[in-house]
Every structure is written in C-alpha cells, then in structure tokens.
GUMAR-453228 format. One line per field, with one value per residue: residue number from 1; residue in three letters; z, x, y of N, C-alpha, C in turn. Coordinates in pm, 1 decimal, m for minus. Last residue first. Layout:
BEGIN
pos: [NUM; ...];
code: [ALA; ...];
n_zz: [Z; ...];
n_xx: [X; ...];
n_yy: [Y; ...];
ca_zz: [Z; ...];
ca_xx: [X; ...];
ca_yy: [Y; ...];
c_zz: [Z; ...];
c_xx: [X; ...];
c_yy: [Y; ...];
END
This chain:
BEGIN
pos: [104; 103; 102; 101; 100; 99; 98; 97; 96; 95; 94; 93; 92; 91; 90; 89; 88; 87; 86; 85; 84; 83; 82; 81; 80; 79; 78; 77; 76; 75; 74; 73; 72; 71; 70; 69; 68; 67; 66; 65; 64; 63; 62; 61; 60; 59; 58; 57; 56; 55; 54; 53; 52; 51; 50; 49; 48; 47; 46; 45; 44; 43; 42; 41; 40; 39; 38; 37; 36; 35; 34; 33; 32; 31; 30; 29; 28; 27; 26; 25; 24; 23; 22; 21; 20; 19; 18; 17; 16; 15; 14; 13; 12; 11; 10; 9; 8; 7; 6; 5; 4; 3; 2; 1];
code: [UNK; UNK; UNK; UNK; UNK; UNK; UNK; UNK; UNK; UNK; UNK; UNK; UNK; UNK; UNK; UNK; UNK; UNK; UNK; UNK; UNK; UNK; UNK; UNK; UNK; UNK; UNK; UNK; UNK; UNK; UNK; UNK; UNK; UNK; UNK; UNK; UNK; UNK; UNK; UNK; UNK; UNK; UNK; UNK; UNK; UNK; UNK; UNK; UNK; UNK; UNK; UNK; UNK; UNK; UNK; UNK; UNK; UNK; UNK; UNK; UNK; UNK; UNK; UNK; UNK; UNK; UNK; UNK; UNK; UNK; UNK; UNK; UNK; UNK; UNK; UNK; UNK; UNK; UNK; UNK; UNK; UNK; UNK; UNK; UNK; UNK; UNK; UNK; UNK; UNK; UNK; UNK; UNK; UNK; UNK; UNK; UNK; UNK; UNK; UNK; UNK; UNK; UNK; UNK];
n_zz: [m358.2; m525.4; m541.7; m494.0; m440.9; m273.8; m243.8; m321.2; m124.9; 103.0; 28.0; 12.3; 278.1; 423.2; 356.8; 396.0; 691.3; 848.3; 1170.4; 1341.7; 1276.3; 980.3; 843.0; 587.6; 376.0; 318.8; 504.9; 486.7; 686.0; 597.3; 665.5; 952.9; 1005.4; 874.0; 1082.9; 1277.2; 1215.4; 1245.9; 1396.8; 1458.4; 1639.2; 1603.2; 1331.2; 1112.8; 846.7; 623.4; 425.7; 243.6; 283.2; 230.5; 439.9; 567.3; 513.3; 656.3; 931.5; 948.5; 945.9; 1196.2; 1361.9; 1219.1; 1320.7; 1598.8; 1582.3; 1527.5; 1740.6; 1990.9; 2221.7; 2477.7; 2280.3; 2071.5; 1869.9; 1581.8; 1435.0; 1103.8; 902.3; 607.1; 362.3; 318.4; 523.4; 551.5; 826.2; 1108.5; 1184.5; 1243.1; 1508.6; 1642.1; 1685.1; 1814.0; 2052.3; 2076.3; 2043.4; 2094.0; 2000.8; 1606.1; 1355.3; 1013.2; 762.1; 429.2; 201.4; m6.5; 156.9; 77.0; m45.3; 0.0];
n_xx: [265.6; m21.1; m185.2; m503.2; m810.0; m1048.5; m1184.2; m1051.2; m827.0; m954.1; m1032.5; m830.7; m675.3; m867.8; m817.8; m571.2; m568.6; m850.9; m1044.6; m1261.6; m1478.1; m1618.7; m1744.6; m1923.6; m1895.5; m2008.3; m2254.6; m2492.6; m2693.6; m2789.3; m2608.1; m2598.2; m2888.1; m2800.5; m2620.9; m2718.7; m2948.9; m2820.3; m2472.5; m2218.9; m1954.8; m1713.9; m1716.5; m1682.2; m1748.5; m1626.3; m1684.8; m1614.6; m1708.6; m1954.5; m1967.3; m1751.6; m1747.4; m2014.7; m2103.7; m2304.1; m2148.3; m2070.4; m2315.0; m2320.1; m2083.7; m2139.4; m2292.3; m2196.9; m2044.1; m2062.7; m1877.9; m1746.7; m1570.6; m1711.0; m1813.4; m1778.5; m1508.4; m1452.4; m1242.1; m1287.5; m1069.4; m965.1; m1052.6; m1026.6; m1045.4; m1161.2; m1315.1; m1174.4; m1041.8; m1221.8; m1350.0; m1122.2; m1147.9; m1404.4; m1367.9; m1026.2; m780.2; m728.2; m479.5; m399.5; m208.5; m118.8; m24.3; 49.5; 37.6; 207.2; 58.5; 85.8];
n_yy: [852.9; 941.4; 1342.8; 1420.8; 1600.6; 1367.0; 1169.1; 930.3; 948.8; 900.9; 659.6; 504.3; 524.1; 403.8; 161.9; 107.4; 175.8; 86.2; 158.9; m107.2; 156.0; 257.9; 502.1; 713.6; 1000.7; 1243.8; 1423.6; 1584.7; 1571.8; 1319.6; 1130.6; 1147.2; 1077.5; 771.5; 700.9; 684.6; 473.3; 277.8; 245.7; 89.5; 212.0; 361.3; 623.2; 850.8; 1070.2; 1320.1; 1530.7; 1830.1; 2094.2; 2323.0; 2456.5; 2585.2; 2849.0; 2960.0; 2730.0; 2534.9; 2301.8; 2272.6; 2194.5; 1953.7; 1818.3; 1848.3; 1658.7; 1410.2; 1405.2; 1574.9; 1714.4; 1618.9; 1409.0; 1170.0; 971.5; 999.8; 1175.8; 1317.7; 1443.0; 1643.1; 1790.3; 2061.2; 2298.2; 2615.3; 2839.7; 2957.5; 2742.3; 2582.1; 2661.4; 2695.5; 2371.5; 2186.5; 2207.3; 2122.3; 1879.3; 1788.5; 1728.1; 1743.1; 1712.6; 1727.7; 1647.6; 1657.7; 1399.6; 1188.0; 816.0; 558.6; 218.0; m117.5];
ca_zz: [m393.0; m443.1; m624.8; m482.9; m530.6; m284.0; m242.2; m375.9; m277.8; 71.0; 67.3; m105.4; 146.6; 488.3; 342.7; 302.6; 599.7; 792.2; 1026.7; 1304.0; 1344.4; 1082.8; 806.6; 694.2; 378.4; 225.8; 549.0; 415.0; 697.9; 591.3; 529.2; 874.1; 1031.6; 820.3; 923.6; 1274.2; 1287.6; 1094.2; 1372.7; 1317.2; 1644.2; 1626.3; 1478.0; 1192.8; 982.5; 658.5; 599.9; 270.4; 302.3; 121.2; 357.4; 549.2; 461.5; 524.2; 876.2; 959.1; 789.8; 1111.5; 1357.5; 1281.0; 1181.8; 1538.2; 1648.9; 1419.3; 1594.2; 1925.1; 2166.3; 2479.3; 2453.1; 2119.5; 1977.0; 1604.1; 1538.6; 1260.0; 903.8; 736.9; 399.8; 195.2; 500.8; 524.6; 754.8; 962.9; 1159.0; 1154.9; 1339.6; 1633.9; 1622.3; 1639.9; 2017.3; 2131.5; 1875.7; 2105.7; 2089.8; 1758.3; 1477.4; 1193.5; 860.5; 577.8; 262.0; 33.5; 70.1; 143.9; m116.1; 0.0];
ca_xx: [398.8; 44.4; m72.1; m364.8; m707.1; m925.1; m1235.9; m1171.2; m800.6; m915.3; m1164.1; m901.4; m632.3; m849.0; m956.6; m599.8; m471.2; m717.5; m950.0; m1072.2; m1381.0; m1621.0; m1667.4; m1952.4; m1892.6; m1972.1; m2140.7; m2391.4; m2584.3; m2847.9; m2581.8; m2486.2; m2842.5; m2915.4; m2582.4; m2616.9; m2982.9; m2910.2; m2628.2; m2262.2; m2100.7; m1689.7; m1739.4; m1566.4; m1756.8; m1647.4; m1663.7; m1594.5; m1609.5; m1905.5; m2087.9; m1757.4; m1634.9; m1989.8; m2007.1; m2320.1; m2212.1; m1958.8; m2265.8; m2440.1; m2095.8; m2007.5; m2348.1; m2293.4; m1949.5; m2050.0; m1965.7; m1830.8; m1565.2; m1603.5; m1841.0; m1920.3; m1571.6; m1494.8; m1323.2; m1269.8; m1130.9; m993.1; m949.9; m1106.8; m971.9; m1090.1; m1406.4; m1280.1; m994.6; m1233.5; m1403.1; m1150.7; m1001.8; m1374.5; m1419.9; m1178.6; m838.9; m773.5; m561.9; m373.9; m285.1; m103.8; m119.9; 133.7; m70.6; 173.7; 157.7; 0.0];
ca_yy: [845.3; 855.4; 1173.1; 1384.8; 1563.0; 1490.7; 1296.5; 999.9; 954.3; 992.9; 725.6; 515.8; 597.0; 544.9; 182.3; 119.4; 247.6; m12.3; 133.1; m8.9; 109.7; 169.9; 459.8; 648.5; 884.6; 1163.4; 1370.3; 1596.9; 1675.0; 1419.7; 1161.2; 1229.4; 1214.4; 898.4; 686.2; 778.3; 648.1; 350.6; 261.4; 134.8; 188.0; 188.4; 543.8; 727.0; 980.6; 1138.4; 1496.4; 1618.6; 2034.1; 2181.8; 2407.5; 2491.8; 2816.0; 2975.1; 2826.4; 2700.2; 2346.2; 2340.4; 2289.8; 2014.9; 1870.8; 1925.6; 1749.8; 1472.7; 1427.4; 1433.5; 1732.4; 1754.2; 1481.2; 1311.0; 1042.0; 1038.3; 1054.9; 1297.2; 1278.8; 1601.3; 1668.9; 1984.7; 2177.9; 2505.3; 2770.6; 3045.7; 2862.2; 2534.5; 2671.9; 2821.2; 2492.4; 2232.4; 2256.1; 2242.8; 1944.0; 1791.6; 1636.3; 1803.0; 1648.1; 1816.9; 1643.5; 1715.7; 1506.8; 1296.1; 944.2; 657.3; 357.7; 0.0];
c_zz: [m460.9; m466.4; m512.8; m561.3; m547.9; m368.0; m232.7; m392.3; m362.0; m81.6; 111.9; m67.7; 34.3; 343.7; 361.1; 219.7; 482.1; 719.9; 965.8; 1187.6; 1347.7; 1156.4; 987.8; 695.3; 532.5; 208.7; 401.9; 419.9; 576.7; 595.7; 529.3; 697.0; 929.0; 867.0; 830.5; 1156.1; 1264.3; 1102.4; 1264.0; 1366.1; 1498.1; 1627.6; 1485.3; 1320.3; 1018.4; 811.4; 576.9; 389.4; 312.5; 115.7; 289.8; 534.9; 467.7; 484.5; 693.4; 917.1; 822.2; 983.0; 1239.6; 1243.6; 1149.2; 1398.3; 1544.2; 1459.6; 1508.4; 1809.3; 2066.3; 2383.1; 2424.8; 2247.5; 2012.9; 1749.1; 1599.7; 1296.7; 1082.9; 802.9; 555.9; 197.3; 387.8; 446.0; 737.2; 887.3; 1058.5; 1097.9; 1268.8; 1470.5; 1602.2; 1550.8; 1918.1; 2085.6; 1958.3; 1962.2; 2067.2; 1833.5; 1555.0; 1227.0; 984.0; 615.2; 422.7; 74.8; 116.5; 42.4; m41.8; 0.0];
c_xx: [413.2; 174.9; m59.4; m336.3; m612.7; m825.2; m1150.0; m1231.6; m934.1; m888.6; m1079.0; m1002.7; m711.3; m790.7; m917.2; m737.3; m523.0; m679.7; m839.4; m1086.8; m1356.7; m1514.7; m1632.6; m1859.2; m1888.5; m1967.9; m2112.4; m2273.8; m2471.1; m2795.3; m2708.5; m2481.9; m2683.4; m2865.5; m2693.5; m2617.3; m2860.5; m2886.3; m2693.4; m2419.1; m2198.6; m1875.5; m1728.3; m1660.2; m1729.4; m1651.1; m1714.5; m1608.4; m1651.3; m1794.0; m2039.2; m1913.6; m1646.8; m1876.9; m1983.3; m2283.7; m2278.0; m2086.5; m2138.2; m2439.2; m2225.6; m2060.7; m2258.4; m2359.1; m2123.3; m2057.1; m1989.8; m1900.4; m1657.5; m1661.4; m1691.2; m1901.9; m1702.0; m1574.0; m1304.9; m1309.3; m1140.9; m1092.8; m1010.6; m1038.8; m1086.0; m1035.7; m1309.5; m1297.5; m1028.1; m1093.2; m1332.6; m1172.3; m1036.2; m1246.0; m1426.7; m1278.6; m982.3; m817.0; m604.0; m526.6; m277.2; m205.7; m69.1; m3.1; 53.8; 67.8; 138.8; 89.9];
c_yy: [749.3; 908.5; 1135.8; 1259.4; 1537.6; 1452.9; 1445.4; 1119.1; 995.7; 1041.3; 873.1; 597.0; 627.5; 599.6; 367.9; 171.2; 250.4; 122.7; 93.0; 7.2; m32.2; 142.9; 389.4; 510.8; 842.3; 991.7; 1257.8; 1507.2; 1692.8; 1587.9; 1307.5; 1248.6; 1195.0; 1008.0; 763.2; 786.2; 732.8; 430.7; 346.0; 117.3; 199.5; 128.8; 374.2; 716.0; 887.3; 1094.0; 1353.4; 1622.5; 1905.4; 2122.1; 2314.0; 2400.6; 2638.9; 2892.9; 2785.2; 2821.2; 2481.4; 2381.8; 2387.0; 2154.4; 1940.1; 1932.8; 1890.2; 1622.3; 1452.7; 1505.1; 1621.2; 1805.2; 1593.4; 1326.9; 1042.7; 1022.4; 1078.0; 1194.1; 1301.2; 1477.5; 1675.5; 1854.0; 2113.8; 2410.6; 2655.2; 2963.9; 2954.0; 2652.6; 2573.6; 2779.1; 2636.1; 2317.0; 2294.4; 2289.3; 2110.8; 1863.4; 1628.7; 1691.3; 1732.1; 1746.2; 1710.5; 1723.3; 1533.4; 1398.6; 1075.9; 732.0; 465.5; 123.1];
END
C-alpha cells in the first residue's frame, strides 16, 4: 500500500476544532461520532453554519454502526460512513476519492 502525500492536523476535542474550523477550510474532514463535549454529528451540525464549510468532505468514523447515525450524517452531508478499526488502506481510497492527490 503507497503513502498518501497530505497534511494532517488532529484536535483532541471538537472544542479545540471549532475556532480553526471557523478560519480555515481543510480539503477533507473525518470525525468521530463520539467526542468529549460534543459528538461528531453534532459538530458537523454545527460546522455546515459556517460559510467556509458548507461543502467540506466529511467522513464519519465510529466503532457503532447505527441507521440512525448513518441517516443524520448523510443528511448533513457527510460523504462517507466509516467503521472502526481502520485499515490504511480503506483510509487511502476514501481519501483519494475525495481529494485531489498523487500517491507516492
């Protein structure tokens, strides 16, 4: 399997997230439907508020695959719905889809 050439940045919380959600818009996001203080369909709830991120990729990651999550996020927009653990390879092609990069 072939690295991906992309930069990443992590937040603990979606409290760390929001204030640079709010001036910057990442190419792809992929949140955990549960977080510390706010859950991940909540957060994306909230980010599609902000003008800059109406039409960022967001892919959801939880170890819990329910209907219910999997409606609200495609309702929000969310691209794709995506199961704990992940494998690298599943993580590359569902990046590679929705953003424009070379492999190495």
């Amino acid at each position: 399997v072939e690295p991906l050439a992309v930069n990443f940045i992590g937040f603990k919380s979606p409290a760390e997230a929001l204030p640079y959600l709010e001036e910057h818009q990442p190419d792809l996001l992929f949140l955990d439907i549960i977080m510390p203080g706010m859950d991940g369909l909540s957060l994306l709830r909230h980010l599609r508020s902000f003008a800059n991120q109406k039409d960022t990729p967001v892919i959801m990651v939880t170890s819990k695959d329910y209907d219910q999550d999997r409606s609200v996020a495609k309702q929000l927009g969310a691209v794709a719905f995506l199961i704990k653990p992940l494998r690298f390879k599943e993580i590359r092609d569902i990046v590679c889809k929705h953003v424009d990069i070379k492999l190495k």
